[in-house]
C-alpha positions as YAML, in Angstrom:
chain: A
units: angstrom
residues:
- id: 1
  name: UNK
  ca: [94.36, -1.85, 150.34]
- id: 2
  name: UNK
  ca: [95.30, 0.91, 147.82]
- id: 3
  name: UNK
  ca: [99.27, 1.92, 147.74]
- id: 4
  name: UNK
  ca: [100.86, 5.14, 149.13]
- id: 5
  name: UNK
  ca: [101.27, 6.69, 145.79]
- id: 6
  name: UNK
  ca: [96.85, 5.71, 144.54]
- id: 7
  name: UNK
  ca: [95.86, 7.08, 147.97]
- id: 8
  name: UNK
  ca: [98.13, 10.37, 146.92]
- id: 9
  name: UNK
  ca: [97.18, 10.46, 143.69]
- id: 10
  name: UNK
  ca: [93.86, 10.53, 144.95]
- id: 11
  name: UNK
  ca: [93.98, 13.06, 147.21]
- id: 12
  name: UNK
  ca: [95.52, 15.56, 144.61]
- id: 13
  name: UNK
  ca: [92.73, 14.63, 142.10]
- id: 14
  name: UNK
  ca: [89.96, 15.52, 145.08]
- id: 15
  name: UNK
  ca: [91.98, 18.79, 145.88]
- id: 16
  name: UNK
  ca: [92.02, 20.02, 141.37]
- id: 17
  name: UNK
  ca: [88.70, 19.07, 141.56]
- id: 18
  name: UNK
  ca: [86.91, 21.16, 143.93]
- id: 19
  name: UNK
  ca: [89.31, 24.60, 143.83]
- id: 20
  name: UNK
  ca: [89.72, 25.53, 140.09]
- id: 21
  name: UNK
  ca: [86.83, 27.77, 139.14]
- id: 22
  name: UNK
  ca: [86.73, 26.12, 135.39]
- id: 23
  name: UNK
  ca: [85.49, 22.96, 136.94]
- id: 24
  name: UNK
  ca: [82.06, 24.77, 137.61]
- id: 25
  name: UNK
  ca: [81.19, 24.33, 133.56]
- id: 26
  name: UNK
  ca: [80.68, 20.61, 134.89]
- id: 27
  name: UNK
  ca: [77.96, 21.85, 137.37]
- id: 28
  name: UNK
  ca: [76.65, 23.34, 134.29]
- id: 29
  name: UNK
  ca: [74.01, 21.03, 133.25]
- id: 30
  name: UNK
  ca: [72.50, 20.36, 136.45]
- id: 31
  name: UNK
  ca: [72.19, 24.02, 137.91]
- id: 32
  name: UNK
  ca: [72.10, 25.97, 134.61]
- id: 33
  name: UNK
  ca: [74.24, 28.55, 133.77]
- id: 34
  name: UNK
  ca: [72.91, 31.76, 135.70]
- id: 35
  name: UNK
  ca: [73.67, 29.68, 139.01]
- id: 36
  name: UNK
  ca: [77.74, 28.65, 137.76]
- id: 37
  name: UNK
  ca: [78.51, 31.91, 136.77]
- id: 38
  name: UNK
  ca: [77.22, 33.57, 139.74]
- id: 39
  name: UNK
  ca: [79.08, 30.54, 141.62]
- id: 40
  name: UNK
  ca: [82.12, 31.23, 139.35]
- id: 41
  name: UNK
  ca: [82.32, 34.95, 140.30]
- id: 42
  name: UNK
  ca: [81.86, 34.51, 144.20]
- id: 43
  name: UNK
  ca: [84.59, 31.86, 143.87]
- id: 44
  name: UNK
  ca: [86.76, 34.30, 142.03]
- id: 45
  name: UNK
  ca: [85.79, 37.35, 144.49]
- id: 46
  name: UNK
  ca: [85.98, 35.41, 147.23]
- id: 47
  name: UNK
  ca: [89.15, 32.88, 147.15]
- id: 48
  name: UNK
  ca: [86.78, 30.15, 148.19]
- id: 49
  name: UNK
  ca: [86.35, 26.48, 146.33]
- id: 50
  name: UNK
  ca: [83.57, 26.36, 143.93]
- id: 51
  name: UNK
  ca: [82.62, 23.06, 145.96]
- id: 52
  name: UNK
  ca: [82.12, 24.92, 148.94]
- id: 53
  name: UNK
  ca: [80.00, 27.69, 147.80]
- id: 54
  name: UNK
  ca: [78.04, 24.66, 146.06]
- id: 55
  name: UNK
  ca: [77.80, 23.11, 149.42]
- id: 56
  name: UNK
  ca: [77.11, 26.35, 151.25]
- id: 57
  name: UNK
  ca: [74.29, 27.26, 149.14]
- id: 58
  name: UNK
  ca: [72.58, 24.09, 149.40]
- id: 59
  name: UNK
  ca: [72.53, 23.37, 145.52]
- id: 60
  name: UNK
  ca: [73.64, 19.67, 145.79]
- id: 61
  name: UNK
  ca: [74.31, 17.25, 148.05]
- id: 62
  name: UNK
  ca: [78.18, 16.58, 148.93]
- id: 63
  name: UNK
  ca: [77.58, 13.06, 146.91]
- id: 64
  name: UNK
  ca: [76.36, 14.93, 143.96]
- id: 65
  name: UNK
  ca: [79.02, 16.89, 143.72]
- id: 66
  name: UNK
  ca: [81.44, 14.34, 144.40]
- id: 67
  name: UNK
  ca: [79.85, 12.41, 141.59]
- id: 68
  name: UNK
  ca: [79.77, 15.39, 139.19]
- id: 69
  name: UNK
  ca: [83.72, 16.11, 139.60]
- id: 70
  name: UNK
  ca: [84.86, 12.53, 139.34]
- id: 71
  name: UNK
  ca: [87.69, 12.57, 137.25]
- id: 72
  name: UNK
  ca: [86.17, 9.94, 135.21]
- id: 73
  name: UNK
  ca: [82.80, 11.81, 134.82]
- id: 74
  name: UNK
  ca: [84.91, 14.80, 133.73]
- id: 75
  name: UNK
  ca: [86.80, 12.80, 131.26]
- id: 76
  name: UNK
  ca: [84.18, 10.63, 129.78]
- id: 77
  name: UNK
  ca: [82.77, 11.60, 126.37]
- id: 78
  name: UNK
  ca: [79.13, 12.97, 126.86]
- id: 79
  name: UNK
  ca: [76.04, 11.25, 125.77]
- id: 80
  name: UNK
  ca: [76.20, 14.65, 123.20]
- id: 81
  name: UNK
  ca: [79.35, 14.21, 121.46]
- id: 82
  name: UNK
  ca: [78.92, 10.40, 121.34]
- id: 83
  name: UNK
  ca: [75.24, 11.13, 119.19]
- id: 84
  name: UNK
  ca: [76.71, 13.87, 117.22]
- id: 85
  name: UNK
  ca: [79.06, 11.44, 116.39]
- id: 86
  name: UNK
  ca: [77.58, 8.81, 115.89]
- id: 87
  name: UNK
  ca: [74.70, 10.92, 113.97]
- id: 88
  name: UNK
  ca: [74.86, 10.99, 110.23]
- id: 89
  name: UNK
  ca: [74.02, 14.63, 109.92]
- id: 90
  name: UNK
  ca: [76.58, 15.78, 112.03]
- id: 91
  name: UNK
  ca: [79.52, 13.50, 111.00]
- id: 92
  name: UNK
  ca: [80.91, 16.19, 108.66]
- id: 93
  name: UNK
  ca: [80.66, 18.99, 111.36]
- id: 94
  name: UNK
  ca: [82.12, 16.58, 114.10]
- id: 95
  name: UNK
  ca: [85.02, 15.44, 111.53]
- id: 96
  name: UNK
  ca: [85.75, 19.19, 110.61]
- id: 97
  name: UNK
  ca: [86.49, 19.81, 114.74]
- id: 98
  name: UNK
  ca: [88.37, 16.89, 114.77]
- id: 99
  name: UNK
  ca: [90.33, 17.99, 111.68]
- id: 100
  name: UNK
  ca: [90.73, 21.81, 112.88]
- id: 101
  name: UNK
  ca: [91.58, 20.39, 116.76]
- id: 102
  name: UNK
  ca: [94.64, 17.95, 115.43]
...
């Protein structure tokens, strides 16, 4: 059984993850960028959650969507910054980021 203070952690981290309208550059790769922005703005013009316009257009499933704003899936590195990484033609472009981010 998960403690007062997970289940209200959780419950904050569902709430960021569907309102903020940056969250949509997540969506990006599955629906493309013409379909986020035009999300983005209607969110913006609108005052609605990006999830629900999502949801409202039919563009995913409510699992998708949960699955795409996981906080983990948000916070994981992505299968392209872990090759440019671990790619030897890009290790001097990734290492100049690094050094020009720290």
């Amino acid at each position: 059984m998960a403690s007062p203070a997970s289940r209200q952690i959780a419950s904050i981290v569902s709430a960021f993850s569907k309102k903020p309208i940056g969250l949509v550059t997540a969506l990006d790769p599955v629906l493309g960028y013409e379909a986020c922005s035009r999300i983005a703005r209607r969110a913006l013009n609108e005052r609605r959650m990006v999830a629900d316009i999502v949801l409202g257009e039919g563009l995913l499933t409510e699992t998708r969507l949960n699955e795409l704003l996981r906080l983990e899936a948000l916070t994981r590195p992505s299968r392209i910054a872990m090759a440019a990484a671990t790619s030897p033609k890009l290790q001097p472009f990734v290492v100049s980021i690094i050094s020009f981010n720290a």
